[in-house]
Structures are given as structure tokens and as C-alpha cells.
N, C-alpha and C positions, 0 to 999 in steps of 0.2 A: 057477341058476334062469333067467337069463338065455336062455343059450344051450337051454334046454328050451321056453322059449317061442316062443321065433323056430322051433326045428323043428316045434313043435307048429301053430305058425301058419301055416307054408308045407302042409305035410302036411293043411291042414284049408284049405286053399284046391287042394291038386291035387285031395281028392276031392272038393269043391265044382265046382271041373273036370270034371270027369269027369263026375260025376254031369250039368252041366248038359249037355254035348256028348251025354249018350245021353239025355238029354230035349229035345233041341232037335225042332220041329216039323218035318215036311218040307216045309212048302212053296218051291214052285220059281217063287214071285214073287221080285223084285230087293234082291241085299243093301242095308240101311241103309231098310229099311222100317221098323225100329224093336223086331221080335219079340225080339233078341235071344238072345243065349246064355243055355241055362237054361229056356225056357218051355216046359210039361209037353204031353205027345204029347195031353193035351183042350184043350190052348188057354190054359186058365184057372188057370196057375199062375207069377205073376211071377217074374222070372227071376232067381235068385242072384247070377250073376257075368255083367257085360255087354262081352263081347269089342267094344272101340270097332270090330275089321275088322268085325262083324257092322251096322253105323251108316253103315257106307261110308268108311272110312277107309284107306287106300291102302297107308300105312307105306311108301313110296318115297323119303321125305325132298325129293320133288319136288311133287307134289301138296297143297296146302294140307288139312288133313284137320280144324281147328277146329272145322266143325260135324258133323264128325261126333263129335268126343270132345265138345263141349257135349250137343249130343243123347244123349250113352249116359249123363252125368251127370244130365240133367235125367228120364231116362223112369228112372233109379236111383233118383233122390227123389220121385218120386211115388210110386214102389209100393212108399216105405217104408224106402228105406235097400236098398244093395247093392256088392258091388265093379265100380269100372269097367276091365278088363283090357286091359293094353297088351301082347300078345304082342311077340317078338324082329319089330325092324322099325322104322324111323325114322322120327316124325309130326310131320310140319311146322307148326307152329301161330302163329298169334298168340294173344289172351288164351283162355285155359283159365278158365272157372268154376265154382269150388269150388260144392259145397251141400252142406246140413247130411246128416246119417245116411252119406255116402257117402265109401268111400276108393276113389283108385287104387293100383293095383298095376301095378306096374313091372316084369315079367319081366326075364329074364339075356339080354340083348342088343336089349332096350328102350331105345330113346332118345326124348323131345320135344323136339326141336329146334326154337328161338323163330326163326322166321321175320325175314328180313332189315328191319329197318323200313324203310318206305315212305318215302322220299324226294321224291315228286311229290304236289301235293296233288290231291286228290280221293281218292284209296288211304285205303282205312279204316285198317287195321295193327291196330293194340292198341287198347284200349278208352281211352277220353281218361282221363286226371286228375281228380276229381273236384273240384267247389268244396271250397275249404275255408279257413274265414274267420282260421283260426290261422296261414297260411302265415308270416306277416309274424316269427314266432318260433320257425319250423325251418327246414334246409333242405330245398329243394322236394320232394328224396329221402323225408325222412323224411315228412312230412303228407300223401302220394297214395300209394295202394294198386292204385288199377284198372287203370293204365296199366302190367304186372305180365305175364309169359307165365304165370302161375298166379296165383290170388287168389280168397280170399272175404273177406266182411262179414256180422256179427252171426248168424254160424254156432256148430250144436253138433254134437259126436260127426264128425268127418273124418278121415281118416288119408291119408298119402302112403306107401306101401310097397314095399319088392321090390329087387332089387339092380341095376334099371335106372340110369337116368341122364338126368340132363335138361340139356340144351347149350345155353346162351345166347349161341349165336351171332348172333343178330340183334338184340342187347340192345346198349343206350348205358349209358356208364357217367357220364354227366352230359353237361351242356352242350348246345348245340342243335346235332343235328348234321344238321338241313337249312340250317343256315346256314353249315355248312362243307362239307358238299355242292352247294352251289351255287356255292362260290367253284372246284371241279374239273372240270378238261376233259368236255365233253358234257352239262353239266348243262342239264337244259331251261329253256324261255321262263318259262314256267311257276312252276319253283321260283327260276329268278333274281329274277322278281318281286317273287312271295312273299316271298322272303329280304331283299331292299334295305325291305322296308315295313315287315316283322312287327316289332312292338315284344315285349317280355320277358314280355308276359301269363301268367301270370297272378300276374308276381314283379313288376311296375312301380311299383307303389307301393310297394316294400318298403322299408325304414327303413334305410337301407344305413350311412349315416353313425353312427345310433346302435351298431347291431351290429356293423359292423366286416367286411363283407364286400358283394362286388359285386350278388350277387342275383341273377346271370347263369345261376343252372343250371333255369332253365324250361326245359318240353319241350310242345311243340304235342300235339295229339290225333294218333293212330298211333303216336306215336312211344312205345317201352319201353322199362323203366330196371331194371325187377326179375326177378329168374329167381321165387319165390315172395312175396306179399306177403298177412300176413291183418291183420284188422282186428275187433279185437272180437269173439275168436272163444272158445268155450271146449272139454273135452272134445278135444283132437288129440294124433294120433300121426304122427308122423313116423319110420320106420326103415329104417335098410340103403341108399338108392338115394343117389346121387353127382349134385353139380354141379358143372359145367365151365364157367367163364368165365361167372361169376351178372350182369352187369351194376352197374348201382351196387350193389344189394345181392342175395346171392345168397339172403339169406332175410330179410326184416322182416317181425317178428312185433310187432305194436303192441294195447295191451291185450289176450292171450290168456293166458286164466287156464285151468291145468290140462294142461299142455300136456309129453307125452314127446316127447324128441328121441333116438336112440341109433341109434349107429354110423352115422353119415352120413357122409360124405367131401364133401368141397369145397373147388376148388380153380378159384380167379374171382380178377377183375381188381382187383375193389375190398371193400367190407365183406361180411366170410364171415355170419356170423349174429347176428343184432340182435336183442336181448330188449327190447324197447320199452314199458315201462308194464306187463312183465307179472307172473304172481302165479303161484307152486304150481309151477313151471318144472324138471324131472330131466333134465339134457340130460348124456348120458354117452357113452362109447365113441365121439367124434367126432375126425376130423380135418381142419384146415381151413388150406390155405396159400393167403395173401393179399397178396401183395408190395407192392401199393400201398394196402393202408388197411387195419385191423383186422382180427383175424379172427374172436375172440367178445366181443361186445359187451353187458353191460348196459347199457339208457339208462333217463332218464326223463324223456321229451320235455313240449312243451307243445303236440302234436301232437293231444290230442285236446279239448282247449279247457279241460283240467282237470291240475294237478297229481297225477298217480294215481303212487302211488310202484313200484317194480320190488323183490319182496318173495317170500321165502320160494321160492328159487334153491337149488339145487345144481348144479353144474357138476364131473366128475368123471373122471379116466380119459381125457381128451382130450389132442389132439398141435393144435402152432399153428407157422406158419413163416411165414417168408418168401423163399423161392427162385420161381427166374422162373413164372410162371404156366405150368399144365400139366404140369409138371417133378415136382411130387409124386405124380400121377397115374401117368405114366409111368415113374416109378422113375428117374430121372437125376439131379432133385436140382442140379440148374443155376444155378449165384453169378449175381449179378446184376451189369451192371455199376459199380451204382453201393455197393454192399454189400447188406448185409441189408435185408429190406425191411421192412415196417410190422408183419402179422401180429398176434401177442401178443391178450390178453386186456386190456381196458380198459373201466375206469365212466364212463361219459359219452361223449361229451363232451358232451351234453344231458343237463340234469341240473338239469331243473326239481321234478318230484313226489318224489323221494329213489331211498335204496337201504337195506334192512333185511333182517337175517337170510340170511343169502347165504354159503354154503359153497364154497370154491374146492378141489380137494384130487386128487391125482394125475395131473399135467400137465405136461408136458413142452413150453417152449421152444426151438425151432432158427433162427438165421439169421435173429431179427428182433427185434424192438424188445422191452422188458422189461414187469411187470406196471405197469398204470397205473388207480389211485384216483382221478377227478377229481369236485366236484363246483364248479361253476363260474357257475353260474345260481339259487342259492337253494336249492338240495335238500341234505336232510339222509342222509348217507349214514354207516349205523353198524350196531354189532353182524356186521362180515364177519373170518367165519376162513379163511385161506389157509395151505395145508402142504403137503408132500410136492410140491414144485412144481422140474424142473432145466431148469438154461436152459444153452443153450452156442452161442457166436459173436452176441453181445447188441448192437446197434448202437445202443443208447440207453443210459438211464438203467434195471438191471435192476429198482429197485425206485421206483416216482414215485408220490406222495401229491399232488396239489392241492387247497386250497379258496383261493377263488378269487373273483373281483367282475365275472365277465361280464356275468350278469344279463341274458339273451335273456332275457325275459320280459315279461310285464303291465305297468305304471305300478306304481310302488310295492315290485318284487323284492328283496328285499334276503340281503346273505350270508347261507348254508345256513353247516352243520356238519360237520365229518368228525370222528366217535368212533369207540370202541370198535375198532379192528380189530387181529388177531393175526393173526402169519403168522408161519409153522414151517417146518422143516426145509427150505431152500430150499439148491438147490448149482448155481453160475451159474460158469460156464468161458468166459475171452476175453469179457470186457464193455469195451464201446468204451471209452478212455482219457476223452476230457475231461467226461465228464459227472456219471460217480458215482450212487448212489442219490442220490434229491430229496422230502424231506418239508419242502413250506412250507406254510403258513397266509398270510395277509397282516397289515398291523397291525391290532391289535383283532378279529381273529378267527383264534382257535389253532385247532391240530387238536388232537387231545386222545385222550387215551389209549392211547397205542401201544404195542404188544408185540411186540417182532421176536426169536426164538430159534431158536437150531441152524441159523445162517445161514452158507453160504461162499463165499466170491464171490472168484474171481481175474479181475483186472483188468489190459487190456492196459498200462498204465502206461503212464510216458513225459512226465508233464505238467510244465511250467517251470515257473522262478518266478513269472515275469510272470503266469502263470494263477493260482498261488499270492495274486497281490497281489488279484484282481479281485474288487470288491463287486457280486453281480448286483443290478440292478434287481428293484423288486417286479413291475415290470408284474402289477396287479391285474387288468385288463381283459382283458388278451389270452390268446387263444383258448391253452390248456392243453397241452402239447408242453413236454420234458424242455430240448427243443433253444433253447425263447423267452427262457433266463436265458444264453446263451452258456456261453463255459469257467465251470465251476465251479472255486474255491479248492481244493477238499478232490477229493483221488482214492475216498477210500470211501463216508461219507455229509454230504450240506449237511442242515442242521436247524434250520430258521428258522419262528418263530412257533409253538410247539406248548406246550405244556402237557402233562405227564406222558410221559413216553416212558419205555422201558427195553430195550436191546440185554441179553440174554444169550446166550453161548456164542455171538459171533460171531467172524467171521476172516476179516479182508481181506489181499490181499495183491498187489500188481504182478508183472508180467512183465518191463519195463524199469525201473527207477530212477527216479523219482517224487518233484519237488521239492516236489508240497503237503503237508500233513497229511491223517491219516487221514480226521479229523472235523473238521467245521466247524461251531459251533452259535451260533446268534443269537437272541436274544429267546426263552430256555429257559426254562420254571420247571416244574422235577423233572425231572433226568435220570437216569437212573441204568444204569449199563455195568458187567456183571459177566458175570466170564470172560470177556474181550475181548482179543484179539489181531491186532495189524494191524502190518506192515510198516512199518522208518521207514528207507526210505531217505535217503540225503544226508545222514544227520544230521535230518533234518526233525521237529520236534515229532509228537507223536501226537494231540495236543487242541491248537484255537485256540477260543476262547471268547471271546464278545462280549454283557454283558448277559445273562449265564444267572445265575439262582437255583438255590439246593437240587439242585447238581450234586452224584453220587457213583461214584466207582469204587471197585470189590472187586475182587481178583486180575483187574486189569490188566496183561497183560505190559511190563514194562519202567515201571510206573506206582505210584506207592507208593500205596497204598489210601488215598481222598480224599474230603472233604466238605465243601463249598462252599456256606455257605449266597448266596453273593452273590458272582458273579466283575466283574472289573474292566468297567467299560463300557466303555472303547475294546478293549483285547486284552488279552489271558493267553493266553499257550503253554506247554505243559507233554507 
């Protein structure tokens, strides 16, 4: 069905082609008058499909061509809705504005390449950042939309189409970077100025101590940070066209309810695609390598001055990595030097309005960090099924659960929930040695009810005693990362603070010799491990327990079938 509609869809835009080219007018006044492709040989029939070259748009990749692709979008929604076409040909832009009823379409060797940002002031560039009184409770990325080489607000019915490509070349991926362009040879009077005076506007009053972070990623007017950004949009489709090097984010979508995503490719420096606040979301057949920061993200910011939770999600059929940027694109596939990069699928890490009803299911991990649950800021995140999911060369923790006491938010935040979640058939190959899977709660707030089955994880092994002996920290506050509790005890899963959990038909196992134990569990009540098989080298126990309740094992390898209503508060190994 799928694949019927995408040909039906192309097919029903070349005759819309066609059709408009042998109704184009003749007159032989100057292109980017505005007639556009499509207008009927009396004048008087708006035009179907609005070829941006017909607007005055150069496609040279040297010519600035923005107004002319605003103009072909804007004279699209007045007469009702239209497509805006980008033939084979490279368009140099800064901000692109999205409107309602209109999609573009992105032909086969279509690019809009985001113009270099302006470093001198007086140069317009991109569209500035918009006020916005919530900043003080995201970061600056997530709460501005306009400053964006694409973008709309409080839009309906848009689509982005075609197997073009949009290239975020001239995009920042944070930070100020006329204040590091003026510290480099040649830089003018001008912006040296500038740079020694400008204070962090519109981040300077930010609460830096309370939250735990500098505040430093303001970005002046011209300057762009998003390959696509929407905001409160509903009714979109996005399919088939590819981003290259998206900037901070290659796509935040913040409150858009309703919204297809399928077969996209992306492949950008920082966050691949941000579901932010949104609702009714089928994003399938994607693939997205992101070596330095996630690559599909639920969140649920407090970006829009409102807890709104991120709800009624499927996510399906997608690939996620982390190899050098551009390396998936081009079929290389290139280690980075520092290992695997970031990539993976992760909740949060804003995680104020919740996460509910969210299906994860046929997706494939490579060469980057493992799934991550967090909710960290007061959001209740529950009812999510995950299955059919393989991971292989894992440089984290391949399975990380957080709830958590950051609390970005309002006066009065207080710890969210993490329930209900299941997750299936998962087969994880070379998962970095000292981390292990990570399900913690903090004190006085479990995670609760977990269901983890037909799980197989081999694990680079390798870890000593010394790692064996280490009690992590709760660090309640700090910011969500496998990596903030150091070596874990346990080589296969840590499981501190929860309330119901149950492993069935799982099997862990090392590649080198492995002085911790399987599991490690701390402040349990209801566990229950049936059909469990995990590697014990060195002699090493299989269970260390600390203050667990209502422990039980069934056909345990090497475990005699156990029931614990109450295990020892300091330790038990068995």
C-alpha cells in the first residue's frame, strides 16, 4: 500500500506537470513576475504547481533565491493551496516560510542549500528567534522555531515531498558563532566589536545554577540553528527527501498533531528528529545517523508554556547510527575516532508534559548508543511497547530506563512516573563492557512495571573486581546519560528502585571474562526472572541483591528455582 501510494503520488504530480507547462501563458514579460507554472492560456486559472525558476530563482547555488521561493509559497496560499516545485538545481536560502494548504516538492537532484550565516552585523541571514517567555526551561534550541532554513507556526495541511535534499550547510549547531568568528584572522572592526560587548541575550537571565547548565547557547538574529523547524502545526506530511548536516536540529517538530513522516533519510551533525509535544505522530521507513547527539527523539518540553504530553506515537521500520557524519549518505560507513557516536532513539531528555501510548517496533541500531527511557523533569511516561528492535556495536548502556529529579521546570515540579512499559524481542551484538543495561528510579520513586522478554545481548565483557565492588551514586538531579553513574557492578542489568519488574527468556553473555555479576538489584519489590540465562564467569555469582522483596526465579540456569519473600539488606549472592 505503501509503495502504491508514493507512485500514485509522483504520477499525479508529473501529470499535474505537464498539464501546467502546456497551460502556461505566453507572455514574454520577465521571469518571477509571479504568473507562475500552471496558469490557464485565459489568464484566469490559478496555477497548480508553482516551479520556484518561474519566481526568479536561479538554482545556481550562488545566487540567493529566498524571495523568490517565499513568493512562489505565498502566491500558493492565496489561491488556495498548491505545490511549490523545486526542479534539479541548487537554492541558496536563508529562512524558507512554510504556509498552510501548501507543500514543496523536492525533485531528483533538487537541493536548498541554507546559506552561509552572516557573520557581520548589519546582514539579515535567517529570520531572528522569536520572544519567548519559557526560555528559562529549555534549551535555547528547543523554545525558537524561526531562526530555522524551513519553518512554520500555527499551520494546517503542509507537506515536504520528493527525493530532493536539503543541505544545512550554513547552519550552527549551537553556541555563538559570531563570537568565534571574531576571534579568526580577517574578521572585521565591526564584528570584533560586536563580539567583546554582546552579552548572551536572550539567555542572560537564565537560572543557570538552579538547572545545572551554562545558558551559553544564544544565538543573535541572522544567525540559524534548524535545517526544518514547526510549531503548532497540524495535518503534515513529510516524505522521501534527505538532510545533510541539519544543524542543531535537523528537524523539531514542537506541538504538531497529525503528522506523517516516511522514508526520510538524515544524516546531520547533531539531533536527527524531535517529536516535541506532539500527538497522532506514524513516522516509518526512516533513516537517520547522528554521531553527536540523538537521532529520533520523543520529548515533552516546557517549550510551549504548557505541560502538553507527546501521545499516540508509532515509530516503525527505521535504522539509527552513529558513524562519522555524511558516511551514511555516501555508503562508507566511517568509525569515528572516538567510537560509536550518540544516535539511538531516546525519551526525553525534556520531559516535562509526559509520554503515553507510544509503539516502538522494527528498528535497527548500529554504532551508537542503546534505547533510552528518560523522564527527568516531572513527566509521566507509561503505557510504551518496544519489539523487534537489533542493535550491534552499542557504546552505552543498550537498554537505560530513568526517572529521575531534574525538574526544569515551574516552582513547585515534582518527580513524574515511569510505568507500564514492555519491550520484546530485542538482539544487541558488542555492547560496550562497563555499563550494562540501567533501570533506576530514585528513593521514593520506583519505576514500575516492567516487562522485558526474548532479550539477547552479548556484551564486550572484561569488567574487574574493583568495578564489581562500586556503589553508584543516585545523582537524582543530574542531567540523564547511562555514563553519570560511572562503572556499573553488574555486566548485564543494574535495577535500583522499581517496583514489579519481570525478565523472561533473557541471555546475557560476555565476550572476555567478567568479574561482576549478571544482575545487580537494589531496593526491589517483585522481581521475577524466568527462563534466564547469563554467563558466570570467574566463578562470579549470578544475583547480588540488596534490600529486594518478593524475589523469584523459574528455570534459572545454574539457579535452583527461588522465592524470597525479603532478601538480606546489606548483600546476598547466589
Amino acid at each position: 500500500m505503501h509503495l502504491l501510494t508514493r507512485r500514485v503520488m509522483l504520477l499525479s504530480l508529473v501529470v499535474v506537470l505537464s498539464f501546467s507547462i502546456g497551460c502556461q501563458t505566453h507572455d514574454t514579460g520577465p521571469r518571477g513576475a509571479g504568473a507562475g507554472a500552471g496558469a490557464s492560456a485565459g489568464g484566469n486559472r490559478a496555477p497548480l504547481v508553482h516551479d520556484v525558476r518561474d519566481y526568479g530563482a536561479a538554482g545556481d547555488g550562488k545566487k540567493l533565491d529566498t524571495l523568490a521561493v517565499n513568493r512562489a509559497i505565498e502566491i500558493a496560499n492565496k489561491q488556495g493551496g498548491g505545490t511549490v516545485y523545486f526542479p534539479a538545481g541548487t537554492y541558496l536560502c536563508y529562512s524558507i516560510r512554510l504556509k498552510s494548504n501548501v507543500a514543496l516538492y523536492l525533485d531528483q537532484g533538487a537541493t536548498i542549500l541554507a546559506a552561509d550565516n552572516p557573520l557581520d552585523p548589519g546582514q539579515s541571514g535567517y529570520d531572528a528567534p522569536e520572544p519567548n517567555e519559557w526560555d528559562p526551561y529549555e534549551d535555547f534550541g528547543h523554545s525558537h522555531w524561526h531562526n530555522s532554513l524551513i519553518w512554520g507556526e500555527n499551520l494546517e495541511n503542509i507537506s515536504i515531498l520528493g527525493p530532493g535534499r536539503i543541505d544545512g550547510k550554513g547552519l550552527t549547531t549551537g553556541g555563538n558563532p559570531r563570537r568565534r568568528a571574531a576571534s579568526q584572522p580577517g574578521a572585521s572592526e565591526a564584528l570584533k566589536a560586536e563580539a567583546s560587548t554582546r552579552v548572551a541575550a536572550p539567555q542572560a537571565n537564565r537560572a543557570t545554577t538552579k538547572f545545572g547548565y551554562p545558558g551559553g547557547d544564544s544565538l543573535p538574529a541572522g544567525i540559524g540553528n534548524k535545517a526544518i523547524a514547526l510549531k503548532l502545526c497540524k495535518n503534515v506530511i513529510f516524505r522521501d527527501f534527505t538532510i545533510y548536516r541539519g544543524g542543531h536540529f535537523a528537524i523539531l517538530a514542537t506541538g504538531v498533531d497529525n503528522w506523517t513522516l516516511s522514508g526520510v533519510k538524515i544524516d546531520t551533525n547533531r539531533d536527527g528528529v524531535d517529536l516535541d509535544c506532539c500527538r497522532n505522530v506514524r513516522m516509518s521507513d526512516c533513516t537517520v545517523n547522528s554521531p553527536s547527539d540523538d537521532g529520533i527523539c520523543p520529548k515533552s518540553s516546557y517549550a510551549l508554556g504548557e505541560p502538553r504530553p507527546c501521545e499516540n506515537i508509532t515509530i516503525t521500520n527505521c535504522q539509527v547510527s552513529g558513524w562519522e557524519m555524511g558516511s551514511m549518505l555516501d555508503g562508507t560507513f566511517r568509525e569515528r575516532k572516538g567510537g560509536p557516536g550518540t544516535g539511538r532513539i531516546k525519551f526525553g531528555t525534556e520531559s516535562n508534559g509526559g509520554f503515553k501510548n507510544i509503539t516502538i517496533s522494527n528498528c535497527v541500531f548500529t554504532y551508537c548508543r542503546g534505547l533510552a527511557l528518560e523522564t527527568v523533569d516531572g513527566a509521566l511516561l507509561e503505557d510504551v511497547s518496544i519489539s523487534n528492535i537489533t542493535m550491534r556495536d552499542i557504546g552505552n548502556s543498550p537498554i537505560f530506563m530513568r526517572l529521575g529529579a531534574r525538574l526544569r521546570g515551574p516552582e513547585g515540579t515534582k518527580p513524574g512516573e515511569l510505568r507500564r512499559i514492555k519491550i520484546s524481542n530485542v538482539v544487541v551484538h558488542n555492547a560496550a563492557a562497563r555499563l550494562g543495561c540501567v533501570i533506576s528510579g530514585i528513593p521514593g520513586h520506583d519505576i514500575e512495571d516492567v516487562s522485558i522478554s526474548n532479550v539477547r545481548i552479548y556484551y564486550a565483557g572484561g569488567g574487574t573486581k574493583q568495578m564489581a565492588s562500586t556503589r553508584p551514586a543516585e545523582k537524582e538531579n543530574t542531567y540523564p546519560e547511562p555514563a553519570m553513574f560511572g562503572d556499573m557492578p553488574s555486566y548485564g542489568f543494574f535495577i535500583r528502585h522499581v517496583k514489579h519488574i519481570q525478565l523472561d527468556n533473557v541471555q546475557v553473555s560476555v565476550e572476555k571474562d567478567d568479574a561482576r555479576p549478571a544482575f545487580v538489584l537494589e531496593d526491589v519489590r517483585g522481581a521475577d526472572f524466568n527462563n534466564v540465562r547469563a554467563e558466570r564467569p570467574s566463578g562470579e555469582p549470578m544475583f547480588l541483591l540488596r534490600g529486594v522483596e518478593q524475589f523469584t526465579t523459574h528455570r534459572v540456569d545454574g539457579v535452583p528455582d527461588t522465592h524470597k519473600d525479603k532478601s538480606a539488606a546489606t548483600e546476598e549472592r547466589f
